[in-house]
C-alpha positions as CSV (number, residue, x, y, z in Angstrom):
1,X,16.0,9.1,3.0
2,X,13.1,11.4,2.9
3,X,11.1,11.6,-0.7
4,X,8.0,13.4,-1.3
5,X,6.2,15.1,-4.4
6,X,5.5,17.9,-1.9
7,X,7.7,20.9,-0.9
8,X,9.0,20.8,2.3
9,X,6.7,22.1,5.0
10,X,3.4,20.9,3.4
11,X,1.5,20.1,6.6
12,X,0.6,16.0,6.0
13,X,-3.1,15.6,4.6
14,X,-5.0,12.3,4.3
15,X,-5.7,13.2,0.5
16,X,-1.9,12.8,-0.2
17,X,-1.6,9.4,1.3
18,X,-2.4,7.7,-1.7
19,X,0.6,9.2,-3.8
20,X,2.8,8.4,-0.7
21,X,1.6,4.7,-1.2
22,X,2.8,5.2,-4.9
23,X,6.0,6.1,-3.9
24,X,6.4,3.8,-1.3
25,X,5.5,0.6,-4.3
26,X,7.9,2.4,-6.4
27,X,10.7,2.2,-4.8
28,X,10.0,-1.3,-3.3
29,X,11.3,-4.4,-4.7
30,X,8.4,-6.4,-3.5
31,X,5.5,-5.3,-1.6
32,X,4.3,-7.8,1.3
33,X,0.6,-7.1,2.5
34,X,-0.1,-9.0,6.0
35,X,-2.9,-8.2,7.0
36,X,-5.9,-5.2,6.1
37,X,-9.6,-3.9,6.1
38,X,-11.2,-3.9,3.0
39,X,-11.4,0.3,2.6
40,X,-7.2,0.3,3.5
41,X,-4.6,2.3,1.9
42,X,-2.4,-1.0,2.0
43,X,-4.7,-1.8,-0.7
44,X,-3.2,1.4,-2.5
45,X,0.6,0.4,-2.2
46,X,-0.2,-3.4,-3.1
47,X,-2.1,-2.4,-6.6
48,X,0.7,0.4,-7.6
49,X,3.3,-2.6,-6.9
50,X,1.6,-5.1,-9.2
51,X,1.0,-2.3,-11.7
52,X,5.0,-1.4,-12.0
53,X,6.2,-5.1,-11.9
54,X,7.0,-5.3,-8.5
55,X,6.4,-8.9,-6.7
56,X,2.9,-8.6,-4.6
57,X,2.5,-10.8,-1.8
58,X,-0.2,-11.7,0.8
59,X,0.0,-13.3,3.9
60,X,-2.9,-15.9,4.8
61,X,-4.8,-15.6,7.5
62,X,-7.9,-18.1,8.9
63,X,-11.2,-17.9,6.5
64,X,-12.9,-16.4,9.1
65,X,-11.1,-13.1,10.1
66,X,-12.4,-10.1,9.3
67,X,-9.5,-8.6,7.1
68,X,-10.0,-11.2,4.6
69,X,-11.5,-9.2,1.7
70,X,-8.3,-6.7,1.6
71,X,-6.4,-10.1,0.7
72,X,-8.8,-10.9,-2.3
73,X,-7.0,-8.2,-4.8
C-alpha cells in the first residue's frame, strides 16, 4: 500500500516527513520506539501515536547510551 497527502510525483522533501510520521502512527496499532537521538523524527511518530490512542512503547537501553533522552517522552 502506498498513502500520502501529496499527489503523486511530489519529489520527497524533509519538511513532509513529519506528516508522513502522522500517517505512519495513524494507521499503526501500536507504535514501538527502540532506540533514537533526542532531535529524531521517531519522536514525531511516537507523540502522534499517544495522541490518537495508540499503545506507545519504548525499548530500554543502558543509563549510559547516548539515545537515552529520545526515550524520556
Amino acid at each position: 500500500m502506498i498513502m500520502s497527502e501529496q499527489p503523486f510525483g511530489v519529489k520527497a522533501n524533509p519538511t513532509r516527513l513529519v506528516a508522513r510520521n502522522r500517517l505512519q502512527a495513524a494507521m499503526s496499532k501500536a507504535v514501538i520506539l527502540a532506540q533514537c537521538p533526542e532531535k529524531s523524527g521517531s519522536l514525531h511518530t511516537m507523540r502522534f501515536a499517544r495522541k490518537y490512542g495508540k499503545e506507545a512503547l519504548a525499548v530500554k537501553f543502558p543509563v549510559m547510551t547516548l539515545a537515552i533522552p529520545g526515550l524520556l517522552i
